[in-house]
C-alpha positions in Angstrom: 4.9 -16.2 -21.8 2.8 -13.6 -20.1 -1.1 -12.9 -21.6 -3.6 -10.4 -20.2 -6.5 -8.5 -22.1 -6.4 -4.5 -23.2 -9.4 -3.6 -23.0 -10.9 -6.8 -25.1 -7.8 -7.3 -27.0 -5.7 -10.0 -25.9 -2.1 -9.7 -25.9 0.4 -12.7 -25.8 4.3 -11.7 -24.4 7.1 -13.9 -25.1 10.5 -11.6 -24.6 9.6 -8.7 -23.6 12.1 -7.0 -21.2 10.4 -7.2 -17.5 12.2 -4.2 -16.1 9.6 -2.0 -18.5 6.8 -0.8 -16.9 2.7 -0.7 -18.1 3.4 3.3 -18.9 6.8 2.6 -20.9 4.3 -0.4 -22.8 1.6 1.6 -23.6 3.6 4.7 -24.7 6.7 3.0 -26.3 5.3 0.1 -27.5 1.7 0.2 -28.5 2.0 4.3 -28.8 -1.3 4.8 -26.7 0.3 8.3 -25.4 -3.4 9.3 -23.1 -1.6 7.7 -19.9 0.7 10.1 -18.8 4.6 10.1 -16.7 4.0 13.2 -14.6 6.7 12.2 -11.5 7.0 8.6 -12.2 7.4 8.0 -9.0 3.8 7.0 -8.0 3.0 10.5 -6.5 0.8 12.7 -9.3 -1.5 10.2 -10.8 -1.2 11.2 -14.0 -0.5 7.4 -15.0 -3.1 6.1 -13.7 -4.9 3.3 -15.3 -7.3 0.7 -14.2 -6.9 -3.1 -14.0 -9.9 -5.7 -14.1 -9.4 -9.1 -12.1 -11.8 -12.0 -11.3 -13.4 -11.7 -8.4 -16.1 -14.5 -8.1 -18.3 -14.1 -10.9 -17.3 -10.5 -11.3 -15.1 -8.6 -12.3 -13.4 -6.2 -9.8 -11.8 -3.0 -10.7 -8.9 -1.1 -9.4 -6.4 1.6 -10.2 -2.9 1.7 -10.6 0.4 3.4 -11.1 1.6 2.6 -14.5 4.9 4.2 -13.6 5.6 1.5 -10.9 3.8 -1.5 -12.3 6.0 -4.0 -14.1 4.3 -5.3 -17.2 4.7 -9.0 -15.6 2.0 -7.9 -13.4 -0.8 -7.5 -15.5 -0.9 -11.6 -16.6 -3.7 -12.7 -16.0 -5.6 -9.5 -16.0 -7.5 -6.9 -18.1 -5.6 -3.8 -18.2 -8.0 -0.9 -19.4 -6.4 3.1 -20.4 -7.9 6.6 -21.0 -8.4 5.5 -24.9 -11.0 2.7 -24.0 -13.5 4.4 -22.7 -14.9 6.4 -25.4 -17.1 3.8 -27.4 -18.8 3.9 -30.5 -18.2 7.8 -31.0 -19.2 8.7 -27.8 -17.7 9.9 -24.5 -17.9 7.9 -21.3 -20.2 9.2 -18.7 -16.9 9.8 -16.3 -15.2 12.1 -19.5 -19.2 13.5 -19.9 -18.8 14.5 -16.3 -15.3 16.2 -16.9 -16.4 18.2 -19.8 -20.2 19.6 -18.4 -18.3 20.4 -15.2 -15.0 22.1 -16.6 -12.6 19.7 -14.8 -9.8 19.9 -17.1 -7.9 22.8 -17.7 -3.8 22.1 -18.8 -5.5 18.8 -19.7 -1.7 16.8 -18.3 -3.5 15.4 -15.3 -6.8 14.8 -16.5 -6.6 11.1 -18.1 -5.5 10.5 -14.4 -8.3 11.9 -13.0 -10.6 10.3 -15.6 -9.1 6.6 -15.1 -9.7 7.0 -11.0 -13.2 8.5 -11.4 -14.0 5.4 -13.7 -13.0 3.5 -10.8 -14.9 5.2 -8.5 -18.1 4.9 -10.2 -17.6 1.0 -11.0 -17.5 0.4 -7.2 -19.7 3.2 -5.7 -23.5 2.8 -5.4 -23.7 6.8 -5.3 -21.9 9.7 -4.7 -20.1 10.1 -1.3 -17.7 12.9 -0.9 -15.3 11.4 1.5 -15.0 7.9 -0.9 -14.5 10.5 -3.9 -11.3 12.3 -1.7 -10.0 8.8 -1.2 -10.2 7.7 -4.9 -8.3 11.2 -5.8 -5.9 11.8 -3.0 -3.5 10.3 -5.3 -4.3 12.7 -8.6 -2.5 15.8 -8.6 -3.8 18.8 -10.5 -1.9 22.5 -10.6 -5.0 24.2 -12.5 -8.4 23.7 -11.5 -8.4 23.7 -7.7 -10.3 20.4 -7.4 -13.8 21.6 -7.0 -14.9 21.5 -10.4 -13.3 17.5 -10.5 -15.1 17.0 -7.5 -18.4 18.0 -8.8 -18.0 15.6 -12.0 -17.6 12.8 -9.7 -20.7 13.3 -7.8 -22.4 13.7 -11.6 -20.4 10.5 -12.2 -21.8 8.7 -9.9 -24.7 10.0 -9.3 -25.9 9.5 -13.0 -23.9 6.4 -13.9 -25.0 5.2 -17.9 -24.1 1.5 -18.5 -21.3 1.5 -20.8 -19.5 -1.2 -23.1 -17.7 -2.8 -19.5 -20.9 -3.7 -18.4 -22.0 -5.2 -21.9 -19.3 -6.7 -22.4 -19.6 -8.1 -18.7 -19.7 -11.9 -19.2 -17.7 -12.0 -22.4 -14.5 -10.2 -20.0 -15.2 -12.9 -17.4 -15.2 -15.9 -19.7 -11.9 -14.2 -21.3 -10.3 -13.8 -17.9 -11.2 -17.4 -16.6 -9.5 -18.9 -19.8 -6.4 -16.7 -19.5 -6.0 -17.6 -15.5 -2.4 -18.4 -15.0 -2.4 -22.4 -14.8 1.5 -22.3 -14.0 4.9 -21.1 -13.7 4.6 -18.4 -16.4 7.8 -16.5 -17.8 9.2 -13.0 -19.1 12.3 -13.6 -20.6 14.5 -11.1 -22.9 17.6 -13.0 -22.9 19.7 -10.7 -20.1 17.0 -10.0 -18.5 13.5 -12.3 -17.2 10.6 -12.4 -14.2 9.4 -15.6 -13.1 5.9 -15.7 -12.1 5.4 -19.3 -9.9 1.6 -19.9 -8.3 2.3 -21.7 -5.2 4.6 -21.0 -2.4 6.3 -24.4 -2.8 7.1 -23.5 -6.3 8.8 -19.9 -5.3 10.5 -21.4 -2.9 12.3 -23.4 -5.3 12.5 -21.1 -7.6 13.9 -18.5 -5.3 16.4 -21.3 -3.6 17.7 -21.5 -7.7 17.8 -17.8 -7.6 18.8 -16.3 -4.4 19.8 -13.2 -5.9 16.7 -12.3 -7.5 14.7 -9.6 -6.5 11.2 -10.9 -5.3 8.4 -8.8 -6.7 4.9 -8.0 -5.1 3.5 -4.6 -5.8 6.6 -3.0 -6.9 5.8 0.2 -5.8 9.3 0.2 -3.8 10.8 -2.0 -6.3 9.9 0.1 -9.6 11.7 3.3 -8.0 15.2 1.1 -8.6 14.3 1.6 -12.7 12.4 4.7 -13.0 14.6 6.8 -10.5 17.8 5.5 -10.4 17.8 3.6 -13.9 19.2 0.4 -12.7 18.3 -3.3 -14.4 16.7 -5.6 -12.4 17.7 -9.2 -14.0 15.7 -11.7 -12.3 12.4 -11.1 -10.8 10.1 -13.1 -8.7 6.7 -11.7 -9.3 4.5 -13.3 -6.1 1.5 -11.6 -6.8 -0.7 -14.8 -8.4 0.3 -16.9 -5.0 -3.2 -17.3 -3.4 -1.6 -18.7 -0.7 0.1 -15.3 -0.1 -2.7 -13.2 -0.6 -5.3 -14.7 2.1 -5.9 -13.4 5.2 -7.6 -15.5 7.8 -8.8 -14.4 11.2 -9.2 -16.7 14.2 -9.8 -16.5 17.6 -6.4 -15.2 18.5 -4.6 -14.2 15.5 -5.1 -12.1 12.2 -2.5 -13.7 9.6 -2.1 -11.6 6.8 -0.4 -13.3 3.8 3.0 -11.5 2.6 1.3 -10.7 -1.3 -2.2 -8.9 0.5 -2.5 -5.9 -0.9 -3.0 -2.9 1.5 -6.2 -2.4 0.1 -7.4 -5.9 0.9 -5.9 -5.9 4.9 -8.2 -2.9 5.5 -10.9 -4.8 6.7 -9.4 -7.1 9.1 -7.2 -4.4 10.6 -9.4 -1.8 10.9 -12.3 -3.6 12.7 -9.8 -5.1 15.2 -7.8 -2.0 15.5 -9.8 1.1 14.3 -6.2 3.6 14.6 -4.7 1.2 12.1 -7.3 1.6 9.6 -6.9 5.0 9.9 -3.2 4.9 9.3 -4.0 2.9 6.3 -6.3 5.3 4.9 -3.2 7.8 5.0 -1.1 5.1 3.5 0.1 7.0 0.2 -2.8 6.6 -1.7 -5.2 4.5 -3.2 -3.3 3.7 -6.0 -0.4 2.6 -4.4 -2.6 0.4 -1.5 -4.2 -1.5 -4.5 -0.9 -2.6 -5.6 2.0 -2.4 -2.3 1.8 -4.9 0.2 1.9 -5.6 3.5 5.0 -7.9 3.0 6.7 -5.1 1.0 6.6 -2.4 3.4 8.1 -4.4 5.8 10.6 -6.4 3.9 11.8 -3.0 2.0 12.8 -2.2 5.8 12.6 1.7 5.2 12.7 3.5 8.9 9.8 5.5 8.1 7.5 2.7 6.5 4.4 2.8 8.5 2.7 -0.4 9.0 6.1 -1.6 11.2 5.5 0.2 14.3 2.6 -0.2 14.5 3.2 -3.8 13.9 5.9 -4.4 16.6 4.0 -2.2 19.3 1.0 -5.2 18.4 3.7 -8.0 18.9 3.4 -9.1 15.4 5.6 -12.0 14.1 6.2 -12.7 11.0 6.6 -16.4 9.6 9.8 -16.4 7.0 10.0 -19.2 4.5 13.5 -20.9 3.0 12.6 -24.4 0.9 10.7 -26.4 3.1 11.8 -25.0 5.8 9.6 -22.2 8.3 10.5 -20.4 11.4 8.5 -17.6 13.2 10.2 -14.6 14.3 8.9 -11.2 16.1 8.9 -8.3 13.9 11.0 -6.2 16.4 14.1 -8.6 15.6 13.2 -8.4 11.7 15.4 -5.1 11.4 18.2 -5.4 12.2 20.0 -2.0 10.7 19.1 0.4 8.0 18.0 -1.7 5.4 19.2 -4.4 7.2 17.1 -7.7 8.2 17.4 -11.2 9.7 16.6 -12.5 6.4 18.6 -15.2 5.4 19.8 -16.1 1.7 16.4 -17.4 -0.8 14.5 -16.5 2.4 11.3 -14.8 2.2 8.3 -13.3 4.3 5.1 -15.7 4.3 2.6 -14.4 6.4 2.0 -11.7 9.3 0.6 -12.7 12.3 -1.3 -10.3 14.7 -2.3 -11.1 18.1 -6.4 -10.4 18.3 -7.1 -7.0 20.7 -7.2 -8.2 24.2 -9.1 -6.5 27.2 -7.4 -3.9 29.1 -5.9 -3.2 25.8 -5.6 0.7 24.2 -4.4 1.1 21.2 -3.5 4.2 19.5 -1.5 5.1 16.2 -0.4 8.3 14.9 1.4 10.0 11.8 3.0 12.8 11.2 3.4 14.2 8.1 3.6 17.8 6.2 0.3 16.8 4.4 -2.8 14.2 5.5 -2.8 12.3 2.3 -0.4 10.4 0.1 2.8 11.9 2.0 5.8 9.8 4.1 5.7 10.1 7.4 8.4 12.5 9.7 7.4 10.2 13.1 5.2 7.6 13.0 4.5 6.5 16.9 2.4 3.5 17.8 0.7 2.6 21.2 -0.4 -0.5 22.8 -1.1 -0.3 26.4 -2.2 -2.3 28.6 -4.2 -0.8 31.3 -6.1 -2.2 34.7 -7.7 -0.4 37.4 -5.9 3.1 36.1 -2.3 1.4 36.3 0.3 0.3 33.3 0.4 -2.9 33.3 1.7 -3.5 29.7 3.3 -1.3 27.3 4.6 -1.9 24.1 5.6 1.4 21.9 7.0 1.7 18.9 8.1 4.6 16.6 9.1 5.2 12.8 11.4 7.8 12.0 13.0 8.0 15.1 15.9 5.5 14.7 17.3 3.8 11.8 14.7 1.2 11.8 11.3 1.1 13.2 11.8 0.6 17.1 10.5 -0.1 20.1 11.0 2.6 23.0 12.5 0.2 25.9 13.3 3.0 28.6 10.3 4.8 27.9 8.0 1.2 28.7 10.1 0.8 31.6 9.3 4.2 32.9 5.6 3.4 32.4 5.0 0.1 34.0 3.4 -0.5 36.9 2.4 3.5 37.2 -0.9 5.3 36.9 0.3 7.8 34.3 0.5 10.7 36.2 1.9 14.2 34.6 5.2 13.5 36.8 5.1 10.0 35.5 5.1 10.9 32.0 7.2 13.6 32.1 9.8 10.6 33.1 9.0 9.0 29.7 9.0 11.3 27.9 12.6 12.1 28.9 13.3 8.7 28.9 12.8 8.7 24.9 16.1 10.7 24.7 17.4 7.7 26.0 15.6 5.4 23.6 16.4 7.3 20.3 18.8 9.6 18.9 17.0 10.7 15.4 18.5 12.1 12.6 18.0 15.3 10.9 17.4 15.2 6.7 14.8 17.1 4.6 11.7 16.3 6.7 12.2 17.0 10.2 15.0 18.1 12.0 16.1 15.5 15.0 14.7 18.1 17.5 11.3 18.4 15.7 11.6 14.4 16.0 12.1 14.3 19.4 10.0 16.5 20.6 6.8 15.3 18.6 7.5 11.6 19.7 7.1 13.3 23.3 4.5 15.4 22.9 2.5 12.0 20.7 3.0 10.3 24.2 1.9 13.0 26.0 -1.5 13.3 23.6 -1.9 9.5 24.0 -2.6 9.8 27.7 -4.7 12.6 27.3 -7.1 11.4 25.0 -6.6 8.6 28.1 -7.9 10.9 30.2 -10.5 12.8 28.4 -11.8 10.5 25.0 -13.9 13.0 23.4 -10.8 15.2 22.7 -9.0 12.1 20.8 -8.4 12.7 17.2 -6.9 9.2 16.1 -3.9 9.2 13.6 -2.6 13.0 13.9 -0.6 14.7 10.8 1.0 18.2 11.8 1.5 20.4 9.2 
């Protein structure tokens, strides 16, 4: 039995199927037809809704991808759509803000837009226009040309009017506290069920019963297996309500990020210890999809353009994998093994990252390329982390996506480095010596000499910004 509040009615699941997902619920099942499938694929927005969890004493708010959220997810939670927002005859200052500033046009894409302005306003203490690109990188509209969306977001936020969320405040909070999962819950249709376990002791034993169940986090990898190729999933492991997996603790040497940390959630860490990763993961799809994937995911789906891995191996991540009660730390380099291919063993699963802390000497520079800045996959993804003393290599670590099929390091291209001052002959050699390293493919993004020849031309840019700083432009996209 799952339970979760929409809106402030609660709703009680006993065998439901878990393969369906919030949009397939709301539109098949409860016939609220205001969230839209545009792509389902997590790439238009038009599905977007918003989901309320406890945070403290208050009540956080974040947007999702119905298309790729498995109903399973939302126990625990308050799920809130397009429909609950107008109140007591009356529009909601967000769908005001739509209507004085003509945002909607076809109409298809604006309960989207609304849901992720809604958002917006809940967490913003004003209008600021780079926050408001961020919230709708992830909404697609054909009709309007953004401006006019744009400008309701700034009235949005800039005239915010307390609506029935914020009077209804400590009621949600009291409702969420008595709904909190207090263990192992279940979704079980007869062929098909999800198991969602709160501790890591208990998914290990769960997943050592099932070995061949699919472990779920965000699901915005996972979800593509129902909604594009229409396969059943029949056992799930939902980890999301693991606190254990979600924390993320920062010592002296290390950043450990637990497997279930949402994207959204490792910003903070990452990007104050390594500024060109927080950039990367403001590029990272979009918002919708870092308030729901994982860290975890994107490297245990072991895609060869993910982006977090290089970046991850060029930092000399490990990652600490978990079967029963037993724990062994590997590096993340010898994680991949082959395309979608890992060192994972049977019931085995990804607890925690661990990050070595920036050192001195240390650059470290990250960069994407991709045929648009926001919410698109990446051609070559390069990552480097050198160190350097008195003008001379004396570490490098680099690692690329894209190039291979799984992320990599470049072995004869650090080789060609160390113990050199970078000079234009110098990296000439590496850059020749990545022809050694990788042998990319061609397919619908980039042809294998487009690959190559950005991956050399990334290593030539990182020693220039080396060499003159103000000229450096942190993570790149070429059009």
């Amino acid at each position: 039995m799952i339970q979760f509040l929409l809106n402030r009615e609660l709703r009680t699941e006993h065998d439901l199927d878990p393969n369906i997902t919030v949009l397939g619920y709301l539109r098949e099942h409860l016939g609220k037809t205001g969230t839209k499938e545009g792509c389902a694929s997590g790439d238009c927005g038009a599905c977007t809704v918003v989901v309320g969890e406890l945070d403290g004493e208050r009540v956080r708010y974040r947007t999702l991808n119905a298309c790729l959220t498995f109903v399973a997810s939302l126990h625990g939670k308050q799920l809130i759509t397009v429909e609950d927002l107008k109140h007591q005859g009356k529009l909601h200052s967000v769908q005001q803000a739509m209507v004085d500033c003509h945002g909607s046009q076809c109409g298809f894409c604006t309960p989207g837009f609304i849901m992720s302005l809604f958002a917006l306003q809940k967490n913003s203490a004003g209008y600021d226009k780079g926050q408001t690109l961020e919230a709708l990188a992830g909404n697609l509209c054909r009709c309007t040309g953004y401006r006019p969306i744009i400008d309701a977001a700034e009235q949005a936020c800039c005239q915010p009017q307390p609506d029935q969320f914020d009077a209804f405040e400590s009621e949600t909070i009291a409702r969420l506290k008595a709904i909190a999962p207090r263990e192992t819950a279940e979704l079980n249709s007869g062929d098909k069920r999800c198991l969602v376990p709160l501790t890591v002791a208990d998914l290990a034993e769960l997943y050592a019963a099932n070995p061949d169940a699919r472990l779920l986090a965000g699901g915005t990898d996972l979800a593509l297996e129902v909604t594009q190729f229409h396969r059943e999933l029949p056992v799930m492991i939902h980890v999301g309500h693991i606190e254990e997996l979600k924390r993320i603790e920062v010592s002296d040497s290390t950043i450990e990020i637990g497997a279930a940390a949402v994207l959204s959630d490792c910003y903070e860490a990452l990007s104050h210890e390594y500024p060109d990763f927080g950039e990367l993961l403001h590029r990272f799809a979009s918002l919708q999809i870092r308030n729901q994937g994982t860290l975890g995911g994107n490297i245990g789906n072991a895609s060869p353009i993910g982006d977090a891995p290089p970046l991850l191996i060029a930092l000399g991540a490990q990652i600490a994998l978990r079967q029963g009660n037993s724990q062994r730390l590997l590096p993340l380099e010898d994680y991949f093994l082959d395309y979608k291919v890992t060192a994972r063993q049977p019931a085995e699963f990804i607890e925690k990252i661990i990050v070595p802390r920036a050192a001195a000497h240390q650059v470290f520079r990250a960069y994407k390329v991709s045929k648009r800045v926001d919410d698109d996959i990446s051609a070559v993804c390069a990552a480097f982390n050198l160190g350097i003393e008195d003008g001379v290599v004396t570490q490098a670590r680099i690692a690329f996506g894209g190039m291979a099929a799984t992320a990599k390091r470049a072995s004869a291209c650090e080789a060609a480095l160390l113990g050199t001052s970078g000079s234009a002959q110098v990296i000439e050699r590496a850059c020749a010596a990545l022809a050694e390293d990788f042998s990319p493919l061609s397919d619908l993004r980039a042809s294998k000499e487009y690959r190559l020849l950005i991956a050399q031309n990334l290593l030539r840019k990182f020693f220039l910004e080396q060499q003159s700083p103000a000229i450096a432009t942190r993570v790149t996209a070429y059009a």
